[in-house]
Kinemage of the C-alpha trace (Angstrom):
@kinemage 1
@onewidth
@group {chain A} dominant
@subgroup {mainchain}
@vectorlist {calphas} color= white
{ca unk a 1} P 245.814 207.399 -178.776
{ca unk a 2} L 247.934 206.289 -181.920
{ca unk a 3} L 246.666 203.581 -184.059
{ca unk a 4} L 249.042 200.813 -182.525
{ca unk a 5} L 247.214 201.491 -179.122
{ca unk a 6} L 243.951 201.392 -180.695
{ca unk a 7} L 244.639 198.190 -182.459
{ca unk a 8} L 246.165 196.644 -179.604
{ca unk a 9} L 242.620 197.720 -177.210
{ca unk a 10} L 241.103 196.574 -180.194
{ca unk a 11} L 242.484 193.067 -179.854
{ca unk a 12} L 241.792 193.346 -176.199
{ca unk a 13} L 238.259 194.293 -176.269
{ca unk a 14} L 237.341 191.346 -178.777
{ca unk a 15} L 239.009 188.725 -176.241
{ca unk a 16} L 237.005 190.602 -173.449
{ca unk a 17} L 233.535 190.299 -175.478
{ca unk a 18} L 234.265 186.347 -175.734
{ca unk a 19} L 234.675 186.304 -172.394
{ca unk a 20} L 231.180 188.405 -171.314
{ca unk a 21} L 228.898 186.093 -173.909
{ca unk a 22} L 227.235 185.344 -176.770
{ca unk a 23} L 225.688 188.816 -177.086
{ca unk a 24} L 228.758 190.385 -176.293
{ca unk a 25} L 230.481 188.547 -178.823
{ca unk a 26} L 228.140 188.960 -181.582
{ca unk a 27} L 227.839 192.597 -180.664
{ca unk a 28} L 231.601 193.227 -181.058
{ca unk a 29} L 231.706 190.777 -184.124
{ca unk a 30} L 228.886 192.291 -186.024
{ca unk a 31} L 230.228 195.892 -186.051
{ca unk a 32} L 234.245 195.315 -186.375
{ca unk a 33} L 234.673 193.015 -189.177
{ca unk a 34} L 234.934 194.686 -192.346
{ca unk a 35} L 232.714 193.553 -195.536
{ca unk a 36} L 235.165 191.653 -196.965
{ca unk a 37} L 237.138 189.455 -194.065
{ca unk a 38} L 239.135 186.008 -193.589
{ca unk a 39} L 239.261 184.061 -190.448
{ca unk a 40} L 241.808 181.104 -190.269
{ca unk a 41} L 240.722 179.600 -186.532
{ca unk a 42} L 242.077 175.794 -185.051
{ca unk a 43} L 240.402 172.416 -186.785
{ca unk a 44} L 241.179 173.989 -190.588
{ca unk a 45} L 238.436 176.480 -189.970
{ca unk a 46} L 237.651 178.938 -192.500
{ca unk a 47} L 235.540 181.769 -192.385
{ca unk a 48} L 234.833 184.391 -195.015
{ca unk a 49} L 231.112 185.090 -194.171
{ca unk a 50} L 229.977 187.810 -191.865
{ca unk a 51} L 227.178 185.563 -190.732
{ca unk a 52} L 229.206 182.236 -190.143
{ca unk a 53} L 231.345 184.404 -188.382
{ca unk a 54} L 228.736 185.868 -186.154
{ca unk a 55} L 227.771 182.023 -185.539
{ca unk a 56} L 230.578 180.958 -184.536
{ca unk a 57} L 230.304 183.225 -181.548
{ca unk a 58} L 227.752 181.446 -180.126
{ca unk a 59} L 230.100 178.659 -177.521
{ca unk a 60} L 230.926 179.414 -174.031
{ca unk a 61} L 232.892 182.324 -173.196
{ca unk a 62} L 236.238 182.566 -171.674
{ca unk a 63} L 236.616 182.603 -168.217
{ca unk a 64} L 240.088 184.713 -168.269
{ca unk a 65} L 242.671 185.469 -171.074
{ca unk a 66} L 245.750 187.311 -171.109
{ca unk a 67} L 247.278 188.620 -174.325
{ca unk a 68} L 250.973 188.048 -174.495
{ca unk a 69} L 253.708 190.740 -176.125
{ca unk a 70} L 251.303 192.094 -178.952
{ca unk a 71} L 253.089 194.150 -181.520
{ca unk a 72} L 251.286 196.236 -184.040
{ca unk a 73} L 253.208 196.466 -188.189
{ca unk a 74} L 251.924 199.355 -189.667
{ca unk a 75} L 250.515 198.924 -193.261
{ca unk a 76} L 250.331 202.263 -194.478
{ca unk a 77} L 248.660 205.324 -193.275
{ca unk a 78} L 245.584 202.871 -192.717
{ca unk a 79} L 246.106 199.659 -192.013
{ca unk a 80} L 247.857 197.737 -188.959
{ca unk a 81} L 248.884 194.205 -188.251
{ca unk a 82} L 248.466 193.159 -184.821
{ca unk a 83} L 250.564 190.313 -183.823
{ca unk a 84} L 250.768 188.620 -180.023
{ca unk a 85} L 250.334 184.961 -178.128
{ca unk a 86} L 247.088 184.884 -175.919
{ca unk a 87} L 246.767 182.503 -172.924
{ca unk a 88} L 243.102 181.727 -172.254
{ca unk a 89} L 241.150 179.528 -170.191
{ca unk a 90} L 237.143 177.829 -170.419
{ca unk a 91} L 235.861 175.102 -169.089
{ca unk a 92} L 238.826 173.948 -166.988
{ca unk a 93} L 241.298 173.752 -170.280
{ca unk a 94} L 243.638 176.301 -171.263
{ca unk a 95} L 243.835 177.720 -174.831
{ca unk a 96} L 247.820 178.906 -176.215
{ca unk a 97} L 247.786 180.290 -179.489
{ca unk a 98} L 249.787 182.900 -181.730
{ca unk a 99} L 247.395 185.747 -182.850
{ca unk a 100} L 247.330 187.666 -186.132
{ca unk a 101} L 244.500 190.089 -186.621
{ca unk a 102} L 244.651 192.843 -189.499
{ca unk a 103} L 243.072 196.243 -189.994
{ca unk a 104} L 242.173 198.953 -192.407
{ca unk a 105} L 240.537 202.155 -191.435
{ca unk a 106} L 237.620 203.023 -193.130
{ca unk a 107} L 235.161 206.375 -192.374
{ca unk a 108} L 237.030 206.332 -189.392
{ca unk a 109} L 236.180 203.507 -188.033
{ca unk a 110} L 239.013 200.224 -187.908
{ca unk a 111} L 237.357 197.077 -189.456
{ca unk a 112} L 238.713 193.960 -188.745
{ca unk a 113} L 239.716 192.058 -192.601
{ca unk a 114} L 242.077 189.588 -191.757
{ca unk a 115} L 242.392 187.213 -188.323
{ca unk a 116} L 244.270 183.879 -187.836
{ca unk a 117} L 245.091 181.651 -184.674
{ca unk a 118} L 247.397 178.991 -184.394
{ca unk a 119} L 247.574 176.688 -181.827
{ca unk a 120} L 250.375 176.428 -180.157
């Protein structure tokens, strides 16, 4: 698999552990972010904490989500921007938002050191 596929199941799988629950989530969130990592989410939320991040996994999960054209810039020989819209749906409203997420590989392993959503 190339690293745009991996980023873009990457994506995929983190949208799929908000939708299992909250140990899903915070499984997949405590092992993908790197040590250093910015999260820009809806309401002028900022999050540069591992643990407020792992925290804020904690709501109700999404009952479906579908990730819309996602594109993947390379940044080097180890790094990858992963851009794409994502439809999603909980509790009986629906979620649009432009997506942002980027990577850097490190022993192997992509961590997670940059993620924005905007509402749209």
């Amino acid at each position: 698999m190339d690293a745009a596929a991996e980023l873009t199941a990457l994506e995929a799988d983190g949208w799929k552990a908000l939708s299992t629950d909250a140990t899903a989530a915070t499984g997949f969130y405590g092992r993908v972010p790197d040590d250093a990592v910015v999260m820009l989410l809806p309401g002028g939320m900022r999050l540069t904490d591992r643990d407020a991040i792992l925290k804020s996994m904690g709501g109700a999960p999404w009952t479906s989500f579908a990730l819309e054209d996602p594109h993947v810039v390379g940044l080097g020989a180890d790094g990858g921007l992963v851009v794409y819209g994502v439809v999603a749906e909980r509790e009986g409203a629906t979620y649009s938002a432009l997506v942002s997420s980027a990577y850097v590989r490190r022993d192997g392993a992509w961590r997670l050191v940059f993620h924005q959503q905007t509402p749209r």
